[in-house]
C-alpha positions as CSV (number, residue, x, y, z in Angstrom):
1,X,18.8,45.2,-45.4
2,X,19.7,47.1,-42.3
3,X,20.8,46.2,-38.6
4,X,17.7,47.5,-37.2
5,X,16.0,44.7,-39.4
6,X,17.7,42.1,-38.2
7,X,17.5,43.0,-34.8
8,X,13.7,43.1,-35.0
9,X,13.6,40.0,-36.8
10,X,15.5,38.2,-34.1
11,X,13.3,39.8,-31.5
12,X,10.2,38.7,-32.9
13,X,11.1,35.7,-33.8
14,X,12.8,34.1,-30.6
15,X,9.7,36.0,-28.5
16,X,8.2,32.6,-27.3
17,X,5.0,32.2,-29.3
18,X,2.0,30.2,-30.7
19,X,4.2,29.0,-33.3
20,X,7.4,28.5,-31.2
21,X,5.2,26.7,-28.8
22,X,3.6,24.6,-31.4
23,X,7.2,23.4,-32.4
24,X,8.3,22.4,-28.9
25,X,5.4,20.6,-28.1
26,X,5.7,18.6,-31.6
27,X,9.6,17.9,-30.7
28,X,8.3,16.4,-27.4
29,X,5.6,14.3,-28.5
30,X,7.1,13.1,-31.4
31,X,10.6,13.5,-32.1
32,X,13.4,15.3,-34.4
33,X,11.6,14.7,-37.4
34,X,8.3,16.0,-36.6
35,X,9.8,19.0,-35.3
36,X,11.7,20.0,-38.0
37,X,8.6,18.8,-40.2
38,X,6.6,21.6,-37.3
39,X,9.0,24.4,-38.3
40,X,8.9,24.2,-41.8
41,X,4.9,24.3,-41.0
42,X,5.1,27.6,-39.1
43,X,7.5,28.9,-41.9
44,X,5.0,28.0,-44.7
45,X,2.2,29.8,-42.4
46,X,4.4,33.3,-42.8
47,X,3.5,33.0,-46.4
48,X,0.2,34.4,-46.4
49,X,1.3,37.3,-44.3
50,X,3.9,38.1,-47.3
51,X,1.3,38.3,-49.7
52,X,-0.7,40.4,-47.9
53,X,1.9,42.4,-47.4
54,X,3.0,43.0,-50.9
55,X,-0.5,43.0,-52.5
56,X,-1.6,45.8,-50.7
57,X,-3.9,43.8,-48.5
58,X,-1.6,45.5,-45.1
59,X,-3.2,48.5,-46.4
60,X,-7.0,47.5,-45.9
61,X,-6.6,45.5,-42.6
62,X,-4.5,48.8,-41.0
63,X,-7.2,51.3,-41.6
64,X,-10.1,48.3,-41.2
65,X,-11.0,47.4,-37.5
66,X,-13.4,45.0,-38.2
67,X,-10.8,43.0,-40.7
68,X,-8.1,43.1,-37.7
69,X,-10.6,42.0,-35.1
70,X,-12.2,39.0,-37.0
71,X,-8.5,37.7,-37.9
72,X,-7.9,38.3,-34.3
73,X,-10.5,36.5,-33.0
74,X,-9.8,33.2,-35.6
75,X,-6.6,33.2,-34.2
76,X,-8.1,32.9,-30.8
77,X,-10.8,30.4,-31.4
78,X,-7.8,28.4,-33.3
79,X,-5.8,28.4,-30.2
80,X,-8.3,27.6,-28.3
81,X,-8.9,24.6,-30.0
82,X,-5.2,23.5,-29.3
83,X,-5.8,24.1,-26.2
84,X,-8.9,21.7,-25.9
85,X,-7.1,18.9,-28.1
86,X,-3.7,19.2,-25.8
87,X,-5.9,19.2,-23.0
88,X,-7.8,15.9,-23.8
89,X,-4.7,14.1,-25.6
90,X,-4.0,11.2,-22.9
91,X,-1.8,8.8,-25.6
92,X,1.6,7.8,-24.4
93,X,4.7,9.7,-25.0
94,X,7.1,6.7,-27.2
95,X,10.8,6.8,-28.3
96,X,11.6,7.5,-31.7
97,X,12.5,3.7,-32.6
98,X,8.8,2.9,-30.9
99,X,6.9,0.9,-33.6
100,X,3.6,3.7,-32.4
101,X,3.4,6.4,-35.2
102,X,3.0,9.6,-34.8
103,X,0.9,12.1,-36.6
104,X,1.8,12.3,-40.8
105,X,4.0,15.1,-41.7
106,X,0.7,16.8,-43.6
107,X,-0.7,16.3,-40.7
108,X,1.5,18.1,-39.0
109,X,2.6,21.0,-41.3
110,X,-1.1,21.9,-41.6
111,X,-1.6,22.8,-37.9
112,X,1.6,24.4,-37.8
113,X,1.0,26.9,-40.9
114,X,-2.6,27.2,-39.5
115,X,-0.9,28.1,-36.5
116,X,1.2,30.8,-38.0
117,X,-1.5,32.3,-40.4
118,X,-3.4,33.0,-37.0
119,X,-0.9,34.6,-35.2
120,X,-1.7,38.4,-35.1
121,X,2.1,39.2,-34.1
122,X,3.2,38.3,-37.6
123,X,0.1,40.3,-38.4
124,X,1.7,43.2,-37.3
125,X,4.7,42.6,-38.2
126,X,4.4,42.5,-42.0
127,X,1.3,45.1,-41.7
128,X,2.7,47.7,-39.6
129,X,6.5,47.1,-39.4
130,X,7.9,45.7,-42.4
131,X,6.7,48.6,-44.6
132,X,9.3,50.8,-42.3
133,X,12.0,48.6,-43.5
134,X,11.1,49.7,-47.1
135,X,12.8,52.8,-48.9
136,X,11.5,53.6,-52.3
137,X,14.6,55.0,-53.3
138,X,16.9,52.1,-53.1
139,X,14.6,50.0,-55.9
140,X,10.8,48.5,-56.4
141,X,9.3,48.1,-53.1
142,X,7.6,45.0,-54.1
143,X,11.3,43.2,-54.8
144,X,12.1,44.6,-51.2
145,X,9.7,43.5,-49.4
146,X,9.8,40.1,-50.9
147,X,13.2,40.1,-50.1
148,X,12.8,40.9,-46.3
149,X,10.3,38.6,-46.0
150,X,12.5,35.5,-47.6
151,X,14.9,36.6,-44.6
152,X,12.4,36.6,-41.7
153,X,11.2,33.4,-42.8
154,X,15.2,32.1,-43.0
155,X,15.3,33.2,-39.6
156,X,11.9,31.5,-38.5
157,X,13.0,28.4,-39.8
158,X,16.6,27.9,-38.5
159,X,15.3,29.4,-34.7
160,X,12.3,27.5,-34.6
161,X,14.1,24.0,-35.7
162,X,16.4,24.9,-33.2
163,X,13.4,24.9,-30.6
164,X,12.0,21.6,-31.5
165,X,14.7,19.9,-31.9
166,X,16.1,20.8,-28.5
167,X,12.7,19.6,-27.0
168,X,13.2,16.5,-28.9
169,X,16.7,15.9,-27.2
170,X,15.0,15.9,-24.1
171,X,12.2,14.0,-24.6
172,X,13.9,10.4,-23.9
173,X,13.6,12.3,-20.1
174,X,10.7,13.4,-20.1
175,X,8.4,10.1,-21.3
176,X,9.8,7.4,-18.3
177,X,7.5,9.9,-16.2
178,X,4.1,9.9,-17.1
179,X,3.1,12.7,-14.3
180,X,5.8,14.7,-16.5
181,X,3.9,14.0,-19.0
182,X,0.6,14.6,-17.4
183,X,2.0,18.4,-16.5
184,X,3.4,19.2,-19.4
185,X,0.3,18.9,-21.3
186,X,-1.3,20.8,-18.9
187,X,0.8,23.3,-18.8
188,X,0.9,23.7,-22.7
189,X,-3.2,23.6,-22.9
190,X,-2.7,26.8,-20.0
191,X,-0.4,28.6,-22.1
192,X,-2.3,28.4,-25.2
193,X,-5.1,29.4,-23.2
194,X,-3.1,32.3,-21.9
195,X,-2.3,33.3,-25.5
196,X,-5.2,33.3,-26.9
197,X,-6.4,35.8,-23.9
198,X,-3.6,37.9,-24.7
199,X,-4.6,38.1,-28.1
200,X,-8.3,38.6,-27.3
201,X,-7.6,41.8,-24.8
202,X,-5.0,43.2,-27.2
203,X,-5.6,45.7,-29.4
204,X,-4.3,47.2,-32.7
């Protein structure tokens, strides 16, 4: 594993995104728990990109445009579905020790790997860059990529718990102010909007 891995791990990683923003959102609304519970979703949603990755599936969605551009445009009808749920959510912000429950941890970890599986940057990455990080000549290149890919999603999991749980420390400020509130749903319905616009102008 080289330096220049790492680096682009960290890089890609601690780049706010859907997932990242997922996570904090979780940690506001509900807590530690379900914030941590969020991470290990958007680390469960890297999974698929492994196997594609290793199977040879990177392969067919490089040299296909139309298998890029449908994934591309789930991931934007995805978030903007988030977008229209965050949007419309008016329920009331409540401490941890509130007797209100919040969402099951299925519940939960099911958005967040959906969440993940959409994203086209880890598209990219393990289609496009993780190959690079591959040498043949230092042993199988399916036990190397599997090994990268267990450290990317170390990485997503330890930065992205780190997110939510930080956004969970400040919650107990943010819920005494319901306009808070009020804008900070907003603003998280806007940026998934503004993500999913990203994603629909970029291409390959």
């Amino acid at each position: 594993m080289s330096l220049a891995f790492l680096l682009t791990t960290l890089v890609v990683v601690a780049t706010p995104g859907t997932g990242a923003l997922y996570t904090v959102a979780t940690g506001l609304a509900h807590g530690t728990r379900a914030a941590i519970v969020a991470a290990v979703g958007c680390t469960l949603g890297i999974v698929p990109h492994m196997v594609a990755a290793v199977s040879g599936l990177a392969a067919i969605l490089h040299s296909s445009a139309v298998a890029f551009q449908t994934l591309k445009y789930l991931g934007v009808a995805y978030l903007l579905y988030l977008a229209w749920l965050t949007w419309r959510d008016d329920s009331e912000l409540v401490a941890e020790s509130s007797p209100a429950t919040p969402p099951g941890p299925w519940r939960i970890v099911g958005t967040a790997v959906g969440v993940n599986v959409l994203n086209p940057k880890l598209t990219l990455f393990f289609f496009a860059f993780l190959p690079q990080f591959v040498d043949p000549a230092a042993g199988p290149a399916f036990l190397r990529m599997v090994g990268l890919s267990g450290v990317f999603m170390a990485v997503t999991l330890v930065m992205f718990a780190a997110y939510g749980v930080f956004a969970a420390g400040v919650r107990t400020h943010v819920i005494r102010r319901p306009r808070v509130v009020t804008w900070m749903r907003r603003t998280f319905a806007a940026t998934y909007v503004a993500l999913a616009a990203r994603m629909a102008v970029t291409s390959r």
